[in-house]
DRENBALUM-232917 format. One record per residue (C-alpha): residue in one letter; residue number from 1; x negated, y, z negated. Coordinates in nm, 2 decimals. Each point is the difference from the previous one (the first is absolute). Layout:
BEGIN
(A,NUM,(X,Y,Z))
...
END
This chain:
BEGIN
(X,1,(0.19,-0.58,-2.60))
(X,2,(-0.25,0.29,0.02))
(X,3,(0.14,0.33,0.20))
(X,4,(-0.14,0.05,0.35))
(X,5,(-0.35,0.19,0.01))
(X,6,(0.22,0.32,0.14))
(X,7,(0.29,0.00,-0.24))
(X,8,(0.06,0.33,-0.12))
(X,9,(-0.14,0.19,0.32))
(X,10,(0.26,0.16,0.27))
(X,11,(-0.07,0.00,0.35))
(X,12,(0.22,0.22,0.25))
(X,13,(0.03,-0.17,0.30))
(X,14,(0.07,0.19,0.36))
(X,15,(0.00,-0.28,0.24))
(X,16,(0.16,-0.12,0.29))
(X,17,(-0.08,-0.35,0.17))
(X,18,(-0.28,-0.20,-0.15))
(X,19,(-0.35,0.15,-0.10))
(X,20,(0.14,0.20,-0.29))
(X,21,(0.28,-0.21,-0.10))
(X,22,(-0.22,-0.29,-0.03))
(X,23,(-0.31,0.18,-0.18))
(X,24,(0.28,0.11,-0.24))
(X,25,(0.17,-0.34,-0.03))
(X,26,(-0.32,-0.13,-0.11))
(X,27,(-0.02,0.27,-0.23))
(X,28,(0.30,-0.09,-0.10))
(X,29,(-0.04,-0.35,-0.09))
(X,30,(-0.31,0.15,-0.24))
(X,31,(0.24,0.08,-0.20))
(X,32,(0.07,0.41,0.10))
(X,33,(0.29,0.16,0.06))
(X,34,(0.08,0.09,0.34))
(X,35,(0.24,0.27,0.11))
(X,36,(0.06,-0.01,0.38))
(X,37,(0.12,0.37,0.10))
(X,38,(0.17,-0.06,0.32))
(X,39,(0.16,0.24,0.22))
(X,40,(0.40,0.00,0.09))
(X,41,(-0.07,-0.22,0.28))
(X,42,(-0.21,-0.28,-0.21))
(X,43,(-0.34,-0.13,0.02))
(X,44,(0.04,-0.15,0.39))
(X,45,(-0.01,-0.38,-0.09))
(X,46,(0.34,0.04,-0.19))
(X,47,(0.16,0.06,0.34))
(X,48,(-0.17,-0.31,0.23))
(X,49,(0.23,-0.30,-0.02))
(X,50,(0.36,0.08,0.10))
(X,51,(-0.01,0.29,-0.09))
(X,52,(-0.17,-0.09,-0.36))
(X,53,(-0.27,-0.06,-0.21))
(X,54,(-0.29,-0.21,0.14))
(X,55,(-0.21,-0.32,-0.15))
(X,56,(-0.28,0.28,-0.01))
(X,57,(0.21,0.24,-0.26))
(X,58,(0.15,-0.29,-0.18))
(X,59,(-0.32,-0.14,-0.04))
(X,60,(-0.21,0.30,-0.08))
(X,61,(0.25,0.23,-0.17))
(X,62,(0.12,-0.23,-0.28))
(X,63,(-0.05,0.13,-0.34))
(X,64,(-0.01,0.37,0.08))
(X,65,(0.20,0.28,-0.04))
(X,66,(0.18,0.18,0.27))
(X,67,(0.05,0.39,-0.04))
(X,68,(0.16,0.18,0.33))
(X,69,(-0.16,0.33,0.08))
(X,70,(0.03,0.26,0.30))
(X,71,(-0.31,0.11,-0.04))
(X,72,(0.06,0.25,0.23))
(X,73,(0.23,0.19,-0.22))
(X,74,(-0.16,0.25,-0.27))
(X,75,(0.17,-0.20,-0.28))
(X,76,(-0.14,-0.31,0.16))
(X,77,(-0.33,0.15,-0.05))
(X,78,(0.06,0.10,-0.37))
(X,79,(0.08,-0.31,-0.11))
(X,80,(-0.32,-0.14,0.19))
(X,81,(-0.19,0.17,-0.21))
(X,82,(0.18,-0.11,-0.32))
(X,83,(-0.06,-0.37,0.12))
(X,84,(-0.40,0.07,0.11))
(X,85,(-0.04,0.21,-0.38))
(X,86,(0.09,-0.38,-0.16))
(X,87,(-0.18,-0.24,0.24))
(X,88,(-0.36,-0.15,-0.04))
(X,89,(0.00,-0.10,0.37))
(X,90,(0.12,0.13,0.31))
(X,91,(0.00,-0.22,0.35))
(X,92,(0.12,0.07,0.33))
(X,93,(-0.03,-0.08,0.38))
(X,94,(0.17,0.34,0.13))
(X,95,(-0.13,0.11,0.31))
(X,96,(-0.28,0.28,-0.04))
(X,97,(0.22,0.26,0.17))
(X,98,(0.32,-0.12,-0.21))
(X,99,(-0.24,0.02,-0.36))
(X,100,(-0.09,0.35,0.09))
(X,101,(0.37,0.05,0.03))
(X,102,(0.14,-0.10,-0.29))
(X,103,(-0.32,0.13,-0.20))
(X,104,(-0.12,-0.38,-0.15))
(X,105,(-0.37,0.09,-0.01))
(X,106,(-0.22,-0.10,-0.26))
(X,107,(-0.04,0.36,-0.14))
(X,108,(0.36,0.05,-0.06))
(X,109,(0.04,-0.35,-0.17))
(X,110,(-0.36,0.06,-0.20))
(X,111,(0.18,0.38,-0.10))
(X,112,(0.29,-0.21,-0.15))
(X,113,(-0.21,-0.27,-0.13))
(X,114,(-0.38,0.09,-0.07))
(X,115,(-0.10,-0.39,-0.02))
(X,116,(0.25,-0.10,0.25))
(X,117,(-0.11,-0.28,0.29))
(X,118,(0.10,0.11,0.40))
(X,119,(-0.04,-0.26,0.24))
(X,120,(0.10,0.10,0.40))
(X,121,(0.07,-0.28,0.17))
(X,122,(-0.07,0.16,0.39))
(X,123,(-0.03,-0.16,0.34))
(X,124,(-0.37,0.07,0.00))
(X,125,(-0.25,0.19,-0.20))
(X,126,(-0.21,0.30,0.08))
(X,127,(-0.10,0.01,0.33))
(X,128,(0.10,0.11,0.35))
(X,129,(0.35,-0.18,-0.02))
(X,130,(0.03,0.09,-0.36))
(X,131,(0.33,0.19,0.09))
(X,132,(0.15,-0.26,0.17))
(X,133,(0.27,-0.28,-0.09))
(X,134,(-0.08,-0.39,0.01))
(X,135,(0.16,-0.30,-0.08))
(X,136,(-0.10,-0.35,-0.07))
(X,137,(0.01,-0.10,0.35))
(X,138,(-0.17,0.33,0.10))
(X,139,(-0.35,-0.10,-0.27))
(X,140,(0.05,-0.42,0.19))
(X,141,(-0.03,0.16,0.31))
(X,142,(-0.28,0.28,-0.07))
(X,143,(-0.24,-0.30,-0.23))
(X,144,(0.00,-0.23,0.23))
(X,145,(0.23,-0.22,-0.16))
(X,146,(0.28,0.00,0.27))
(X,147,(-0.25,-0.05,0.26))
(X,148,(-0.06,-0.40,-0.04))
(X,149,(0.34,-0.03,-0.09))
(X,150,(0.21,-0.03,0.33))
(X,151,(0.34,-0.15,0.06))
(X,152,(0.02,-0.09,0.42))
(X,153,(-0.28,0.20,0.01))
(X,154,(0.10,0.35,-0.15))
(X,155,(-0.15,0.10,-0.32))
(X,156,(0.25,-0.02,-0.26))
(X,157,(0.01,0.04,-0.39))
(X,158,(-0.03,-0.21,-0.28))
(X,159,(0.32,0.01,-0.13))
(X,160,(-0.06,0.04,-0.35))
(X,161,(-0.04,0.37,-0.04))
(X,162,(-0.37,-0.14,-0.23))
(X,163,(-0.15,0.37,0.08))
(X,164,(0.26,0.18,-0.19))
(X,165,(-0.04,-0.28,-0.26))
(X,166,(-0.36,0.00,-0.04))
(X,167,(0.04,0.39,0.01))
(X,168,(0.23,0.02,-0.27))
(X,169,(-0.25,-0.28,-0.24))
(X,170,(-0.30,0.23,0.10))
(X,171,(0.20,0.29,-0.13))
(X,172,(0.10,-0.17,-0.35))
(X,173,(-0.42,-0.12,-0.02))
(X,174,(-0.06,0.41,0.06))
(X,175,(0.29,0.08,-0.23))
(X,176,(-0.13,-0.26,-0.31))
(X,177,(-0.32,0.15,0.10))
(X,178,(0.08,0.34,-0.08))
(X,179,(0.16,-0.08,-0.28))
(X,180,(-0.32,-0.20,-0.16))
(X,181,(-0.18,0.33,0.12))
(X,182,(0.17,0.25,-0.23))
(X,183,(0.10,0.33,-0.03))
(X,184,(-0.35,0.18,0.03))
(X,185,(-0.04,-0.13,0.38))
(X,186,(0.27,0.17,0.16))
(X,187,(-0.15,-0.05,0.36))
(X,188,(0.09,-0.40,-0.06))
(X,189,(0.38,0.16,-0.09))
(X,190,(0.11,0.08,0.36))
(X,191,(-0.04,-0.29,0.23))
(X,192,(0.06,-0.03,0.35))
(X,193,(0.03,-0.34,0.20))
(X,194,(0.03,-0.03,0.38))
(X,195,(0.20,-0.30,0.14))
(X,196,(-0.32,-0.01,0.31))
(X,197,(-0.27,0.01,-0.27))
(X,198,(0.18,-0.31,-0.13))
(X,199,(0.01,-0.18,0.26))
(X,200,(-0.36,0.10,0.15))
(X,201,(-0.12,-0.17,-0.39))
(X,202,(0.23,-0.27,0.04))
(X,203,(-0.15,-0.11,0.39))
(X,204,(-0.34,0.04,-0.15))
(X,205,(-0.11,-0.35,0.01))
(X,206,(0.15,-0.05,0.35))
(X,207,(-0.15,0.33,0.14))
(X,208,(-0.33,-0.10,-0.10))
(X,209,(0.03,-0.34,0.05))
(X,210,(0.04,0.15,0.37))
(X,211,(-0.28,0.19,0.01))
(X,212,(-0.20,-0.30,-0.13))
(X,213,(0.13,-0.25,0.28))
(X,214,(-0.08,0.27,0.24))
(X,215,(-0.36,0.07,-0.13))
(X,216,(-0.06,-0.39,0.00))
(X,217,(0.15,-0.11,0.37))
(X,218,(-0.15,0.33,0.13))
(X,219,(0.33,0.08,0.14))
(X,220,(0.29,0.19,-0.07))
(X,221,(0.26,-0.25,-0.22))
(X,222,(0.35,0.10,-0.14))
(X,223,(0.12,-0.30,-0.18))
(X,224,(-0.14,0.10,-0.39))
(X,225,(0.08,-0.31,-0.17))
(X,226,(-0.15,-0.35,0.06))
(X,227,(0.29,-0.19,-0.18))
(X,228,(0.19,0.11,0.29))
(X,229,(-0.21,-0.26,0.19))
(X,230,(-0.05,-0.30,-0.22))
(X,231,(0.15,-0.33,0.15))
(X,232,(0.25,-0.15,-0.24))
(X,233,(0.03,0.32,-0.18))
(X,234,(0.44,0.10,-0.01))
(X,235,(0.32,-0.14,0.01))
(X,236,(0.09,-0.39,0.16))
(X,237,(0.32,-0.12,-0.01))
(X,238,(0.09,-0.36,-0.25))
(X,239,(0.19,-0.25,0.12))
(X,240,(0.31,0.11,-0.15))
(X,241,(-0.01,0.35,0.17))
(X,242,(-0.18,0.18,-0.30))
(X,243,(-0.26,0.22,0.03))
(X,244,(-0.32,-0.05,-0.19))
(X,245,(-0.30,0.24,0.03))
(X,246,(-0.39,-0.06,-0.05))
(X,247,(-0.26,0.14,-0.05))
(X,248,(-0.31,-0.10,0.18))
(X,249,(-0.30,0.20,-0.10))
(X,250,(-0.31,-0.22,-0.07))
(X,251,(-0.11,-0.32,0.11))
(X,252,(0.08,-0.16,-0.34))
(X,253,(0.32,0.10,0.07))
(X,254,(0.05,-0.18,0.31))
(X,255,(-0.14,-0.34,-0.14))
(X,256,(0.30,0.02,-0.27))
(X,257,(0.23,0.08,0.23))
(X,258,(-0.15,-0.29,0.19))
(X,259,(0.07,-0.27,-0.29))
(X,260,(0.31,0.15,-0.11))
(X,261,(0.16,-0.02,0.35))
(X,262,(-0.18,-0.34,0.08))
(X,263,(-0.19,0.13,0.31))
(X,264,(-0.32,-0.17,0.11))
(X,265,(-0.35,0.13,-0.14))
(X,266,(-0.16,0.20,0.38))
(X,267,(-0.34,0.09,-0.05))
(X,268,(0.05,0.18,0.33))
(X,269,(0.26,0.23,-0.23))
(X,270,(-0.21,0.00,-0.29))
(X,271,(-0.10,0.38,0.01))
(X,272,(0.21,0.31,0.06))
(X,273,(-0.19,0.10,0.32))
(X,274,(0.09,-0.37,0.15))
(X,275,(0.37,0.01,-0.01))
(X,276,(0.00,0.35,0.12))
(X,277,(-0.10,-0.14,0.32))
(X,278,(0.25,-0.25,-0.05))
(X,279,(0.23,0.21,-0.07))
(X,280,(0.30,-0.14,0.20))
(X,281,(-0.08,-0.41,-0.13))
(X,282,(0.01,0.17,-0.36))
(X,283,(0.36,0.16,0.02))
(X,284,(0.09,-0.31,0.17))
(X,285,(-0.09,-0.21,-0.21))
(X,286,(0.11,0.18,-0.36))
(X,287,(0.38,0.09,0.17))
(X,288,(0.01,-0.41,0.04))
(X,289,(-0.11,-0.07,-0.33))
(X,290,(0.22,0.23,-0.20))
(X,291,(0.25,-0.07,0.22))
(X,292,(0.01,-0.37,-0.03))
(X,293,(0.09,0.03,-0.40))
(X,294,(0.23,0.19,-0.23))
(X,295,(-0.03,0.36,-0.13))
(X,296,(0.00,-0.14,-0.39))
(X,297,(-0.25,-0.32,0.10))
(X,298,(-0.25,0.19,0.18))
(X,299,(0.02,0.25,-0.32))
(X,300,(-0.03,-0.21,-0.22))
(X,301,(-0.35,-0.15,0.20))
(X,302,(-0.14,0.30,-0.01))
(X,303,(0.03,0.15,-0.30))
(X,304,(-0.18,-0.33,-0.11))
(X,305,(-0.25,0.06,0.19))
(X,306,(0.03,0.38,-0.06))
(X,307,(0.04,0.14,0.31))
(X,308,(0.10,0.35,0.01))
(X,309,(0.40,-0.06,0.13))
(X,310,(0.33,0.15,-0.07))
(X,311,(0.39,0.00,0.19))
(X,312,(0.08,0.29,0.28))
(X,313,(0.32,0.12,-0.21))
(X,314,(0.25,0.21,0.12))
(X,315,(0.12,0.30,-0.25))
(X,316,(0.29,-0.16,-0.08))
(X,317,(-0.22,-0.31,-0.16))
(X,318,(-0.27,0.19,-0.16))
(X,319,(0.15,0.08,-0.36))
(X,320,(0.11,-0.39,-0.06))
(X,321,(-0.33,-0.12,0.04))
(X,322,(-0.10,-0.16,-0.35))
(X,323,(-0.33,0.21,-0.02))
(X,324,(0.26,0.33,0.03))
(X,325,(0.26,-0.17,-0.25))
(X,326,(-0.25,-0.14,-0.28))
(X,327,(-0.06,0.23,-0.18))
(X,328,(0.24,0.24,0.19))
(X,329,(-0.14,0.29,0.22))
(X,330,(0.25,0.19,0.07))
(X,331,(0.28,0.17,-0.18))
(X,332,(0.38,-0.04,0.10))
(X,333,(0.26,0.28,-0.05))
(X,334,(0.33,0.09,0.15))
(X,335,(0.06,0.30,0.21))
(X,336,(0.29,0.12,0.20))
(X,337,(0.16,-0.32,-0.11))
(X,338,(-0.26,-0.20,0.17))
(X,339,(-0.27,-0.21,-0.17))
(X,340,(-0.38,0.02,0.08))
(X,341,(-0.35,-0.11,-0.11))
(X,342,(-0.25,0.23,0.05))
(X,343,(-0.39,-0.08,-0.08))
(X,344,(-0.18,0.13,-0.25))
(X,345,(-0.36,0.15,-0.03))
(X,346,(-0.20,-0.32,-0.08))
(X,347,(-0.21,0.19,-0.29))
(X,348,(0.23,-0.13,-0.35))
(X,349,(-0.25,0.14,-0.25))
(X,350,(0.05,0.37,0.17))
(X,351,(0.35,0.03,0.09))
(X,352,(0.08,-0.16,-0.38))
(X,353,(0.36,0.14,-0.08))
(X,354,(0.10,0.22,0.28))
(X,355,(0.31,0.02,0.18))
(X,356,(0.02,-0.29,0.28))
(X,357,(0.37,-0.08,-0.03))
(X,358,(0.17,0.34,0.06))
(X,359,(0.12,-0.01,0.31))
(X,360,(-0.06,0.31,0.27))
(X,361,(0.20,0.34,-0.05))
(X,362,(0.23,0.13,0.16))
(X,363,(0.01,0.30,0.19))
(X,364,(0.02,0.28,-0.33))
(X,365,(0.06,-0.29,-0.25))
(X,366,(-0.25,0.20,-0.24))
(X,367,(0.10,0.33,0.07))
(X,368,(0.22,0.14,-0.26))
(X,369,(-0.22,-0.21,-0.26))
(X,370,(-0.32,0.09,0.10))
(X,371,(0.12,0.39,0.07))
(X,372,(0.17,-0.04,-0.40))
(X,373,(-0.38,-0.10,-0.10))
(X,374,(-0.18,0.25,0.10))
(X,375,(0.29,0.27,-0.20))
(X,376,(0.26,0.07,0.26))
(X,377,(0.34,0.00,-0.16))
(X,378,(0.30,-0.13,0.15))
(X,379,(0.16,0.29,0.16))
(X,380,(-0.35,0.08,0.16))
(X,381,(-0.01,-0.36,0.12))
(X,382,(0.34,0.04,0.16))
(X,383,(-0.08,0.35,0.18))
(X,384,(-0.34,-0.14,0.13))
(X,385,(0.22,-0.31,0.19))
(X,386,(0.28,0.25,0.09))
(X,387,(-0.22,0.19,0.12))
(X,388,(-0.19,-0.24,0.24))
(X,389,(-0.35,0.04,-0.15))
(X,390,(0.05,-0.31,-0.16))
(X,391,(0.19,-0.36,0.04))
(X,392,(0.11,-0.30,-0.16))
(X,393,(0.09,-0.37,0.09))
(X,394,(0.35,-0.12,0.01))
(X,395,(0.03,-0.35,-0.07))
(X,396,(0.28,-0.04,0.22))
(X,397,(-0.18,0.04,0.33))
(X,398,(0.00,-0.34,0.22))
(X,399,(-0.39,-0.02,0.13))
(X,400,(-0.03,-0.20,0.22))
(X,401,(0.25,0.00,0.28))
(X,402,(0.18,-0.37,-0.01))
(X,403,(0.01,-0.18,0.35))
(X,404,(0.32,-0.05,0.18))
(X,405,(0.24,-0.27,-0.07))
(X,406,(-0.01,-0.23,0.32))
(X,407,(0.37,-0.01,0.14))
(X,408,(0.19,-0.26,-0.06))
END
């Protein structure tokens, strides 16, 4: 099998939560090696569930390489500079004030590392609020996104942190970018990324799509997408208490759905426009078909007829799917004598022969091997931990706190 498109490049990773992690887990799975330089404390994630590490760290932080840094210490420093002076790609999400800090700017990394990448992760990009901190919820609620999402009528997020996500995949597109650019374009060497700028290109369809309904009923309108409002278009429970979910969009659509469900041909429903108005009838009437039959029968009708369908699966269902199992997606691996499955990047011919099995550091893990690398000795490696500037995992430590034996 052919090495990943990034094998042989190092990328330094300072990130806590998602957007850097997961532009550097990507990164990763090309086939680079990724050396997460955490502080004492840990990247936050390792600390979320009882008092451990998180789905987000396992999942994003397999395969990399933990070295545990106080930055804040001059010796921290020094050895920052050591691990910049042999990396190709440096990614972060540190908080503008906390990156002036520490000193990770692009022109100490590119002082280190003429030809080096810099990628800043920030909560948003120049601007008035250029110095200020945002979140994923914080670039739902500023784009619009959180808006149209309301749970007993407050606006409420996703769930899925997808703006840190889609932050951290712009970042890699930048990064590859970059490096396609070479070493004469320096100005495409130090990128920044705001978390709002993502999101504002991610609502793009639905903020115009706004402006368009607006423009065409002459009145102010607020809901951006017309899916949102196409009769027979979601989720309808089988007959077995399944969940099956359709998509509705065109007319052609609807007449498979009709023949596959064995509903009568209406030319009063024929058109889109017509069972809007009938809206209520058309509900009606696709919650009693679906319901009248099982999940797997009324499947198996319509992908005959292909109709656009698939189950409502809960998380705990997703990865034994056959399409998920055949060829597998994912890769398993034990950590912390537990076993997970953790899904890959779905792009085979680019990740080729990286590193999907390793499972995520621990705290340090890499230290002392990654300090020995770049020429440290042994006794200087045992001064810099006694010393506090820098730390190392101990295998021994329990991490996740165990619930309580119910008395007897």
């Amino acid at each position: 099998m052919v090495p990943g498109i990034l094998a042989g490049r190092t990328v330094l990773e300072l990130g806590s939560m998602i957007a850097a992690p997961f532009a550097a887990h990507i990164l990763s799975q090309l086939g680079a090696e990724v050396i997460k330089i955490e502080p004492p404390s840990g990247d936050t994630t390792r600390k979320l569930v009882r008092g451990g590490p998180s789905g987000t760290y396992i999942a994003y932080s397999r395969g990399k390489k933990s070295i545990c840094l106080d930055l804040r210490s001059p010796e921290g420093q020094t050895i920052l500079d050591t691990l910049i002076a042999g990396a190709d790609i440096v990614v972060h999400n540190l908080s503008p004030g906390a990156a002036r800090r520490l000193g990770m700017t692009y022109e100490r990394c590119a002082a280190q590392t003429p030809g080096i990448v810099y990628c800043h992760i920030k909560g948003y990009g120049p601007g008035p609020l250029a110095e200020e901190v945002a979140s994923n919820p914080i670039a739902e609620a500023a784009t619009g996104v959180m808006y149209s999402n309301r749970v007993d009528g407050r606006p409420s997020r996703l769930g899925p942190s997808y703006h840190d996500q889609f932050a951290g995949s712009y970042a890699v597109i930048a990064i590859l970018g970059a490096l396609l650019a070479g070493e004469d374009q320096p100005e495409r060497r130090n990128l920044e990324l705001g978390l709002y700028e993502t999101g504002l290109h991610v609502a793009a369809r639905d903020l115009v799509g706004v402006q368009l309904k607006s423009q065409l009923l002459g009145r102010p309108e607020q809901e951006p997408s017309p899916e949102f409002s196409i009769p027979g278009y979601g989720a309808y429970e089988t007959a077995d208490g399944r969940w099956i979910y359709l998509v509705m969009l065109t007319d052609e659509h609807w007449n498979r759905f009709c023949r596959a469900a064995g509903l009568p041909s209406d030319p009063a429903l024929a058109t889109l426009r017509q069972r809007r108005r009938e809206r209520d009838a058309v509900e009606a009437s696709v919650r009693e078909a679906v319901g009248a039959v099982t999940y797997d029968d009324l499947a198996a009708r319509l992908s005959a007829a292909g109709v656009g369908h698939t189950e409502v699966l809960s998380a705990d269902r997703v990865l034994d799917a056959p399409q998920a199992k055949d060829p597998k997606k994912y890769a398993e691996f034990a950590f912390a004598g537990y076993h997970f499955a953790s899904p890959d990047l779905p792009l085979p011919a680019s990740t080729g022969e990286a590193e999907p099995l390793l499972p995520p550091p621990l705290l340090g893990e890499h230290t002392e091997e990654l300090l020995a690398r770049r020429g440290y000795g042994a006794a200087e490696i045992a001064a810099l931990v006694a010393s506090g500037a820098a730390h190392v995992s101990d295998p021994a430590d329990e991490l996740w706190a165990r619930p309580a034996k119910a008395a007897e």
